[in-house]
N, C-alpha and C positions, 0 to 999 in steps of 0.2 A: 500474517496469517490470522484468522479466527481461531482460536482456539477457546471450544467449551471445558469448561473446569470440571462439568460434570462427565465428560468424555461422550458425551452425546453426537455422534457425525451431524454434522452443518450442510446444509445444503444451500444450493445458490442458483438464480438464472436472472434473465435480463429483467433492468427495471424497463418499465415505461409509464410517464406520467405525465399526463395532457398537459401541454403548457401554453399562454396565454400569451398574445400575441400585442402589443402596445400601437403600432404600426401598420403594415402591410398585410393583408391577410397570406394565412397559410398558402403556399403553392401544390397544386396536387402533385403527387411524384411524375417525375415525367413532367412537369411544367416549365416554364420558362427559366425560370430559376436553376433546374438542378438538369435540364436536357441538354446543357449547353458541356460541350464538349472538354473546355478548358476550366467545368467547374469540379474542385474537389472531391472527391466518395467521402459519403456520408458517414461510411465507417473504416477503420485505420488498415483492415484487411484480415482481422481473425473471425472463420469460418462460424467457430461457435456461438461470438459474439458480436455476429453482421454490422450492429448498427453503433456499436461500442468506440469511442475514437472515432478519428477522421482522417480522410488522405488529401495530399496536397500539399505539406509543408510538416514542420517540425520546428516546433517550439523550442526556443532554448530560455527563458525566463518567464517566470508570473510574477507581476509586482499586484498585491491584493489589497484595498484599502476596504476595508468593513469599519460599520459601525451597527455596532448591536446588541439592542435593549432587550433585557431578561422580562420583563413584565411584558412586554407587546410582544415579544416575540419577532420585534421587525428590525429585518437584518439591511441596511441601504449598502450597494457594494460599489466599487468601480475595480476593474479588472483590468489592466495592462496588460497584454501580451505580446512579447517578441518573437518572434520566428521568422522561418527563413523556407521559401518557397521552393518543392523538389518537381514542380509542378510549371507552366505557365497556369496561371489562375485567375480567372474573371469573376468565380465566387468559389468561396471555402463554408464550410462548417465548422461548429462550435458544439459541445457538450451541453445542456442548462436544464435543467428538469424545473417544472412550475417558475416562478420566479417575473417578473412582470423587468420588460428589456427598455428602456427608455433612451436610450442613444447609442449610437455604436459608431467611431469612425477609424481611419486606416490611416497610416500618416497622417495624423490631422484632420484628414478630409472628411465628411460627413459621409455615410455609406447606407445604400439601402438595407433592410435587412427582413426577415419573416420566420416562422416558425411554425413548425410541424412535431408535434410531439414531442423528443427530446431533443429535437434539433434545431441549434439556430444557425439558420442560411445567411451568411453577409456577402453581401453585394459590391464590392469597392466602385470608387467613382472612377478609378483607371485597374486597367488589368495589370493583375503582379507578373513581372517576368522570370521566370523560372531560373531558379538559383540567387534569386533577391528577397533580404532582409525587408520584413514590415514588421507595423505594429498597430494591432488589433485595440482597441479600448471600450469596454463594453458599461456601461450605467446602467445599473439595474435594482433591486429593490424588489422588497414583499417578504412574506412567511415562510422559512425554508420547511420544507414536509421534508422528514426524509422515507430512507426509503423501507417499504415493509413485504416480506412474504412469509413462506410458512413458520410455523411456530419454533422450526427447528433453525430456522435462519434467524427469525426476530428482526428486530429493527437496526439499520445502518445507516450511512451520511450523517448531516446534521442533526442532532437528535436535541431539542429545547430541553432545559431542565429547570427548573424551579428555580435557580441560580445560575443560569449560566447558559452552556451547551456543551452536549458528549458527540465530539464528532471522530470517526472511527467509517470510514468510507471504504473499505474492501469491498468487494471487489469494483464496483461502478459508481460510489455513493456521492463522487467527487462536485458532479453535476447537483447535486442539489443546495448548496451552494456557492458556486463560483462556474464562471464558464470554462470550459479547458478542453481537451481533446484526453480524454480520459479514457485512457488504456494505459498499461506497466508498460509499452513499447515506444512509448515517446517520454522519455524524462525532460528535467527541466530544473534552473534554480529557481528557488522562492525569495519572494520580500512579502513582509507581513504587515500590514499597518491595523492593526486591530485598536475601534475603540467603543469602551464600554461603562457602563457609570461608575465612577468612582466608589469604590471598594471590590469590586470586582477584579478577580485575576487571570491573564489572559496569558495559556502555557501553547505556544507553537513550538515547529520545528525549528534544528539551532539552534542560534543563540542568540540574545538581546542585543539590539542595536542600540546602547544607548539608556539612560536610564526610563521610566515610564512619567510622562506629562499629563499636569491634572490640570484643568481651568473649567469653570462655570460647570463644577459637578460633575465632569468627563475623563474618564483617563484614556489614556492612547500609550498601546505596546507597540515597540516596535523589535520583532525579529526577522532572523534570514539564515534561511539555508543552503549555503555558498555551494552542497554540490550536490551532483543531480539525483530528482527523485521523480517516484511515479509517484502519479498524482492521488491514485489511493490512500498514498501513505499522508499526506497533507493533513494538517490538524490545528484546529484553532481551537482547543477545550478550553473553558471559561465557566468560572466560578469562585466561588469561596475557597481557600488550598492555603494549607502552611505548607512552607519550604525548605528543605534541607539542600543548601549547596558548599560545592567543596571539589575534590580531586581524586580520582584513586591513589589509589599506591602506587600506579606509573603516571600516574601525572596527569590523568584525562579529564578534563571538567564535568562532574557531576551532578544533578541536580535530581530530585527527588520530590515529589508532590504529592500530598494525600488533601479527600476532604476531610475536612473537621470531624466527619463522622469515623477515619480512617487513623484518627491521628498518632495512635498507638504504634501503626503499623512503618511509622516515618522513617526513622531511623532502621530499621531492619530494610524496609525498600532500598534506601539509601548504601549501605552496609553490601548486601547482596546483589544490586545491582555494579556497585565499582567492582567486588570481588570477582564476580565473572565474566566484565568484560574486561579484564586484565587478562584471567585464565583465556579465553578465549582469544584473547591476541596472542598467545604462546602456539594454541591449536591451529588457530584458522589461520594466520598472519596480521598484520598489522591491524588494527582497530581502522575501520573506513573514514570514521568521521570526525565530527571537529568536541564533538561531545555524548553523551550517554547520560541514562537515568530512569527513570518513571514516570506513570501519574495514574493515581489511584482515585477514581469519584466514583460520587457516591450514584450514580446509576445503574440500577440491576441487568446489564447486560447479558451477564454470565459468561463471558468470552472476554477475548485480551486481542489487542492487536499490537504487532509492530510499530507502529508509528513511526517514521526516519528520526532517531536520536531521544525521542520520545514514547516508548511503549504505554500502552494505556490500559488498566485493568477496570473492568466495566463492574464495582457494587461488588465485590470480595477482596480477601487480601492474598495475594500470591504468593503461596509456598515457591523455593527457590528452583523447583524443577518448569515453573511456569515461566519465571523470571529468564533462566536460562535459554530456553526453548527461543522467546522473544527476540532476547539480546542476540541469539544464534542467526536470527533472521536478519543481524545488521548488515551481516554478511552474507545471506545465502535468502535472498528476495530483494535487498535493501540498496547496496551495492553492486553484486550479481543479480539481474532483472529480467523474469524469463520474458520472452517477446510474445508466446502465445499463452493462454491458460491453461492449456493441455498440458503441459508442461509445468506445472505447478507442483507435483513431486520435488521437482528442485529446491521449492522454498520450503514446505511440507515435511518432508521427508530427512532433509538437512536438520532442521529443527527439530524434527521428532527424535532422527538417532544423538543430535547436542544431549536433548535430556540425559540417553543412558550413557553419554560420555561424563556427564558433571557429577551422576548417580556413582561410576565406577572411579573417579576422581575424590570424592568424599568419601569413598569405604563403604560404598553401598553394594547393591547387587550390581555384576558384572555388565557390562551390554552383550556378553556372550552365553550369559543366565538368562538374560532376558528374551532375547533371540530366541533360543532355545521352548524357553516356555513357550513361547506365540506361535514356533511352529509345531507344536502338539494340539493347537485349535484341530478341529476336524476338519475334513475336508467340507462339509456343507456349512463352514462357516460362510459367513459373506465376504470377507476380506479376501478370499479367493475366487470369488466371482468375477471381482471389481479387480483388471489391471491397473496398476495408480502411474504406469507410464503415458495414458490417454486419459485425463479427468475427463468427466463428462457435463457438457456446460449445464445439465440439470440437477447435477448431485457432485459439485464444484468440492467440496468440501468433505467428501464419504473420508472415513476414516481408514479405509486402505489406502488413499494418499498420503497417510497420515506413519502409521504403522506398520504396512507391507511396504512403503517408499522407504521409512528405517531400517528393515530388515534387508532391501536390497543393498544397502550401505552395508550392513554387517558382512553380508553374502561375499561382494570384494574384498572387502577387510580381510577374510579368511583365505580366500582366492588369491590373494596378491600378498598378502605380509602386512602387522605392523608398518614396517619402514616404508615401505612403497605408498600402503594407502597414507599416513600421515603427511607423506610430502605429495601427493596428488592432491589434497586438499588444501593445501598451503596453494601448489603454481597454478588450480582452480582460480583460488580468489586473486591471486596477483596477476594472472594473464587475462582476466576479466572485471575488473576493479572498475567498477563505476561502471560497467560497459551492462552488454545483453546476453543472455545464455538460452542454449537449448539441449535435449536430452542426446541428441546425436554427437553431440560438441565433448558432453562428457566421457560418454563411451570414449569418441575416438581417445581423447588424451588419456583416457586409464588405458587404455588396448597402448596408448603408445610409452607409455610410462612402465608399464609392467613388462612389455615386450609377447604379450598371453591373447589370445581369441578370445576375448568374453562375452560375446554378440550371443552363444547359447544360455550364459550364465545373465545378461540384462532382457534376453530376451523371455525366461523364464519368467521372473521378478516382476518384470514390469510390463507384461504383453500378454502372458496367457491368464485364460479365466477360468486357473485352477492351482491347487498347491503347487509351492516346485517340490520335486522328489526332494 
């Protein structure tokens, strides 16, 4: 999730950023290239986000080799990808915003390839047969831009920092470093080969492969994240960071990173992060991953994102309802992965009511206090304008997904019981563990859990554009 610390709603819509072509020139659409019957669609098939992802196959690994300098700014990559064709396929697409493409081949093979704004067209030198494993490998190189719109979104992807990079890619930012098919609807595992000048520290997803190699003034990290993510969540942040590692209280490997500027904050990150992702494996069910923790730089973001096993706080230090919220997301965006973006209340929404679960957990105000307040807003607030069952891909991020998506969680809770909703949120995450989810998915299993019609009580909540009574 984005989330601003100043409670400011984020808004979001498509990047597009001219990209440079090494090769072949650009194909017009409709060209030879993309007319061809057996070639992939250019995007993965969400309406709001046409051009977002790709069709034709599905990825199941990225192995990433970067190497990249804080002073130039210049990031050299090569990109491995495995996937498996759902498609017969005589060309596919790729995700890549700016970035300059210098070889690409397919098993081995040398492959044509071109580029049209954020997409790169690969050509194989034989047609893939549909329901057959290949592997894409892309050589590329240049200055990652990432990406930027209005003031109230700010800046995402790769972000250069005076020491390092703040990368934090919700919702599309994936593309402006690495090629991919960047949508939440095709997950994938990761290999990370990051290297960067000696004294530089390089926090990815998972966990260390290994210790880090230094020779002739270069260090090389290596990690991996054995299970599947969307590629938003992807993060090579890099810089200066002391580290607290260690275990929860049930035994989860921990890790914790502030910059130097933050370093106060280390241990309390540390601290508060194991503590509720413990609490939360009692809530939600098992903890998804292989580890947890933080990472706190010093870039004024103003937002936090998820990050898979890594959450990242952009330039403040997160009180523990921020922390919570995140760590909530390991499960409920991270694990559970909506397919469309409309659907993004699922992550939102889950995260927003964690907050007043940890709040009513610590002896704070109730989540039924708080409820309660929020629906004495008036009705010409805007949170009732905005249903947060349909995001809208130009205002991705309004804060009625945010906060009326919470209260629609409350609204069952009281509709159905304690006991009912607490174990509905339990066979949520475990009948969907690592998998995809959608809003009808949920209704149906609360409507079957509870034994109750609730289609007027989610349709109120998340459909109309007005208070519910």
């Amino acid at each position: 999730m984005r989330f601003d610390r100043r409670g400011v709603a984020l808004l979001t819509a498509l990047v597009s950023v001219l990209a440079c072509s090494p090769a072949d020139a650009p194909p017009p659409v409709g060209g030879s290239m993309l007319a061809d019957h057996n070639a992939g669609a250019p995007g993965i098939g969400d309406p709001d986000f046409p051009r977002d992802g790709n069709g034709g196959y599905d990825v199941s690994h990225y192995d990433l080799a970067v190497d990249y300098t804080p002073s130039s700014r210049r990031l050299d990559g090569v990109a491995t990808i495995r996937a498996a064709a759902t498609q017969e396929l005589s060309s596919f697409n790729l995700d890549l915003s700016g970035l300059d493409v210098r070889e690409v081949t397919v098993d081995d093979s040398p492959a044509r390839f071109a580029r049209q704004g954020d997409e790169l067209t690969v050509r194989p030198a034989r047609t893939i047969g549909d329901d057959t494993s290949f592997t894409v490998k892309v050589t590329y190189s240049g200055l990652p831009q990432p990406a930027k719109h209005n003031a109230n979104l700010g800046t995402y992807g790769f972000i250069p920092t005076s020491d390092g990079a703040f990368v934090a890619s919700e919702p599309n930012g994936s593309k402006t470093w690495f090629p991919s098919n960047d949508h939440p609807a095709d997950k994938a595992t990761f290999d990370f080969t990051i290297t960067v000048p000696a004294g530089v520290t390089v926090l990815a997803n998972g966990e260390q492969a290994g210790q880090p190699a230094t020779a002739e003034g270069k260090t090389t990290y290596r990690w991996r994240e054995r299970h599947p993510m969307a590629t938003y969540l992807a993060t090579v942040t890099l810089g200066a960071f002391q580290l607290r590692q260690g275990s929860t209280a049930a035994g989860i490997p921990n890790l914790a990173a502030t910059d130097p500027k933050f370093k106060d904050s280390l241990d309390a990150l540390y601290t508060s992060s194991g503590e509720i992702t413990d609490y939360w494996s009692t809530v939600f069910g098992p903890y998804p991953f292989s580890s947890t923790g933080g990472v706190i730089d010093d870039y004024p973001a103003g937002y936090a994102l998820e990050n898979q096993t890594k959450p990242l706080y952009g330039g403040f230090n997160p009180d523990e309802s921020i922390i919570a919220h995140e760590l909530a997301h390991q499960w409920f965006g991270n694990s559970l992965t909506i397919k469309r973006w409309k659907d993004l209340w699922l992550n939102e929404g889950f995260a927003t009511y964690a907050e007043w679960l940890w709040a009513e957990h610590k002896g704070g105000k109730s989540a039924d206090a708080m409820f309660n307040d929020l629906l004495k807003r008036p009705e010409t607030d805007p949170i009732w304008q905005y249903p947060p069952g349909r995001a809208k891909p130009d205002d991705l991020f309004n804060q009625s997904v945010y906060t009326r998506g919470g209260m629609t969680l409350h609204a069952l809770r009281k509709a159905v019981g304690d006991a009912t909703f607490f174990d509905l949120l339990k066979t949520w995450t475990a009948e969907h563990r690592y998998g995809y989810v959608t809003t009808e998915q949920f209704v149906d299993l609360a409507e079957r859990m509870s034994g109750k019609d609730l289609n007027a009580l989610f349709d109120a909540w998340l459909f109309q554009p007005k208070r519910p009574a």
